[in-house]
C-alpha positions in Angstrom: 18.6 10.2 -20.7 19.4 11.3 -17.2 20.1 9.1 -14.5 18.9 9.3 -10.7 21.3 8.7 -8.3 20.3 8.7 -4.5 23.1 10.2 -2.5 22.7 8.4 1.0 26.2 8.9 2.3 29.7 10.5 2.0 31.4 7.4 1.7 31.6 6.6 -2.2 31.5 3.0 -2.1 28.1 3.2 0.4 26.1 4.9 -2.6 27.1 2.4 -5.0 24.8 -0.2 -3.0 21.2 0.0 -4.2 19.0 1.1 -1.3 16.3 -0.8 -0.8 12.7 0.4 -1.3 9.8 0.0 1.3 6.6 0.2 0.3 3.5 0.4 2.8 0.3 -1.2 0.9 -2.9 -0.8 1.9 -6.4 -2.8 1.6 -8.7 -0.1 2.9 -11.5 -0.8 4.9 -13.5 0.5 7.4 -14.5 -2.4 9.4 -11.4 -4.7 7.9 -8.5 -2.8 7.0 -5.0 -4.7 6.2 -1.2 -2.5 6.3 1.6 -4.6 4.6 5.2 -3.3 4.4 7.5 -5.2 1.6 11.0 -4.0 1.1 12.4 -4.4 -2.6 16.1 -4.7 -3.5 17.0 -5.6 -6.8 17.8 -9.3 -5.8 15.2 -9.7 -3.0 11.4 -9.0 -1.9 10.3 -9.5 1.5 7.2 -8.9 3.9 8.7 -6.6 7.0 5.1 -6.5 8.1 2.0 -7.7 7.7 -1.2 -6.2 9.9 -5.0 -6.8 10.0 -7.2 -4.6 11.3 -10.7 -5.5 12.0 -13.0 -2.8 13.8 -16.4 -4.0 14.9 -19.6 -1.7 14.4 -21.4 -3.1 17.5 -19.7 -0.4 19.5 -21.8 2.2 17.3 -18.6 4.5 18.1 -17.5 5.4 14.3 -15.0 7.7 15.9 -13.6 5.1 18.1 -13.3 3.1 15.1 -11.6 5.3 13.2 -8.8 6.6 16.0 -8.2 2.2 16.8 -7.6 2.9 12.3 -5.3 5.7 12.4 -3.0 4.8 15.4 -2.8 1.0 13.4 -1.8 3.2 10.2 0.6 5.7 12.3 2.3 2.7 14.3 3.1 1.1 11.0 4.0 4.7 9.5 6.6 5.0 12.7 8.2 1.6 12.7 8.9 1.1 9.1 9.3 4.9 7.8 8.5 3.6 3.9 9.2 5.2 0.7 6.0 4.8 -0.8 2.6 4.6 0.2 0.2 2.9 -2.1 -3.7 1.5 -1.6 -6.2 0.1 -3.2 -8.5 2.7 -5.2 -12.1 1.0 -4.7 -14.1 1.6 -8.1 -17.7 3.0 -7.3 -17.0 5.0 -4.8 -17.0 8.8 -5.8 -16.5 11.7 -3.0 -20.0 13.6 -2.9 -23.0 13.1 -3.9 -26.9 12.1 -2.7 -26.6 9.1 -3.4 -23.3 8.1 -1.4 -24.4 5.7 1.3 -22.8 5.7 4.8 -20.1 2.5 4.0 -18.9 4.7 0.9 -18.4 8.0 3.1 -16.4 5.7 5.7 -14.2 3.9 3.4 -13.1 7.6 1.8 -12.6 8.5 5.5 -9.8 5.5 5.4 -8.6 6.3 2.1 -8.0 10.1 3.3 -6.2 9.2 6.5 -3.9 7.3 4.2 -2.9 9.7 2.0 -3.0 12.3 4.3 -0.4 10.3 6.2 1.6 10.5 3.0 1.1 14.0 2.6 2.4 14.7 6.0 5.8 12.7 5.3 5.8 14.1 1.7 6.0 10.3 0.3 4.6 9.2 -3.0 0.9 8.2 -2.5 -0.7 5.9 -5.3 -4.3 5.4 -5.9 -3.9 1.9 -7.2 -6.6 0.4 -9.9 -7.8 -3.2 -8.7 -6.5 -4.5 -12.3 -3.1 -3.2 -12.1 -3.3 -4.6 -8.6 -4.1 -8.1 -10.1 -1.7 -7.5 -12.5 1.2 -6.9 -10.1 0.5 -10.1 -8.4 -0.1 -12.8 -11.0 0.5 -11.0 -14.3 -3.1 -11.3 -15.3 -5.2 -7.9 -15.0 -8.5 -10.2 -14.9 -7.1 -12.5 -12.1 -9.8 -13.8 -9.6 -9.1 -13.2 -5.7 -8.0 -16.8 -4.8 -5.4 -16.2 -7.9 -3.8 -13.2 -6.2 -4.1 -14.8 -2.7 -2.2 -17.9 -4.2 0.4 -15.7 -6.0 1.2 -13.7 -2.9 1.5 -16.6 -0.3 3.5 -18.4 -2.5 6.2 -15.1 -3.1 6.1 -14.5 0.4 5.8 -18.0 1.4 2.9 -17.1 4.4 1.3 -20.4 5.1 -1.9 -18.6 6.0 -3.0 -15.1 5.3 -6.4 -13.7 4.7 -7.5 -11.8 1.2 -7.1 -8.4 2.9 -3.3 -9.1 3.4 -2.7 -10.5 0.3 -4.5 -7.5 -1.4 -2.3 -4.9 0.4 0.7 -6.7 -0.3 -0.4 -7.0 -4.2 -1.2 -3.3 -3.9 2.5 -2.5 -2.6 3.9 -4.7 -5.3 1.9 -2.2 -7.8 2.4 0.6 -6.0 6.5 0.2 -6.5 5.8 -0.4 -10.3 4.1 3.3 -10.7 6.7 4.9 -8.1 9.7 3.3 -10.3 7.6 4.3 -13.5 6.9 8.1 -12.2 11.5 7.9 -11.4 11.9 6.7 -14.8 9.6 9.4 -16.3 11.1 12.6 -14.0 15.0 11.0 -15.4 13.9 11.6 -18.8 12.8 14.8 -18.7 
């Protein structure tokens, strides 16, 4: 079995340090959209951000919407620089089709700014399934939301939060499980 070694610095001792990992997950929405940044080490997780977007359709500017969005995704994107991007793949939406409605087309309007933002940075984007999302939070992938929300105040210790922050931080949570899963799988080959 191979072993992956990131190579941060020329100084020996420096790369013997595990680096940690930052992850940006991400609740998608189109009028409610939540960005949480954790950072993993092997000994430690913690929040480095947590933000809550909510974008109100009485302007009846979807544009406008989408730009106020994007520059809450790109600020993020700037500040933290993650690893890994990972959001919440929402079952029953499809791309195409007659029969999309207009709340579908906007949420894969959101989805796509996301991973085109990993796309430009060339990070790992994960499409995360809302059972392995449960799963990454509570153990459990038939956990009800008040069951992740507890789980994910309780690891981060947030007295308050709402269940679009505590489903982009359970998405980040799953979204380092597939990222160290895909290393794991490119060191055995």
């Amino acid at each position: 079995m191979t072993q992956v070694r990131l190579v941060l610095s020329d100084d020996p001792k420096a790369n013997d340090r595990p680096r940690p990992i930052t992850v940006l997950g991400v609740d998608p929405g189109f009028a409610k959209l939540a960005l949480v940044v954790v950072e993993f080490t092997p000994t430690s997780t913690r929040c480095r951000e947590r933000r809550f977007v909510e974008s109100s359709p009485s302007s009846g500017n979807d544009l406008a919407r989408l730009d106020a969005l994007a520059l809450a995704m790109l600020t993020v994107r700037a500040t933290h620089c993650p690893d890994v991007i990972a959001y919440e793949d929402q079952a029953g939406v499809f791309a195409g089709g007659v029969n999309q409605n207009a709340a579908s087309r906007r949420l894969l309007e959101v989805t796509g700014m996301v991973r085109m933002m990993a796309i430009r940075d060339c990070k790992p984007c994960f499409a995360v399934q809302a059972s392995a999302v449960k799963m990454a939070a509570t153990g459990k992938a038939r956990a009800s939301k008040s069951e992740v929300k507890a789980a994910i105040r309780n690891l981060f210790r947030w007295p308050s939060c709402n269940e679009h922050e505590c489903d982009a931080a359970a998405v980040a949570l799953a979204g380092l499980q597939l990222f160290l899963t895909q290393l794991k799988a490119k060191a055995a080959r």
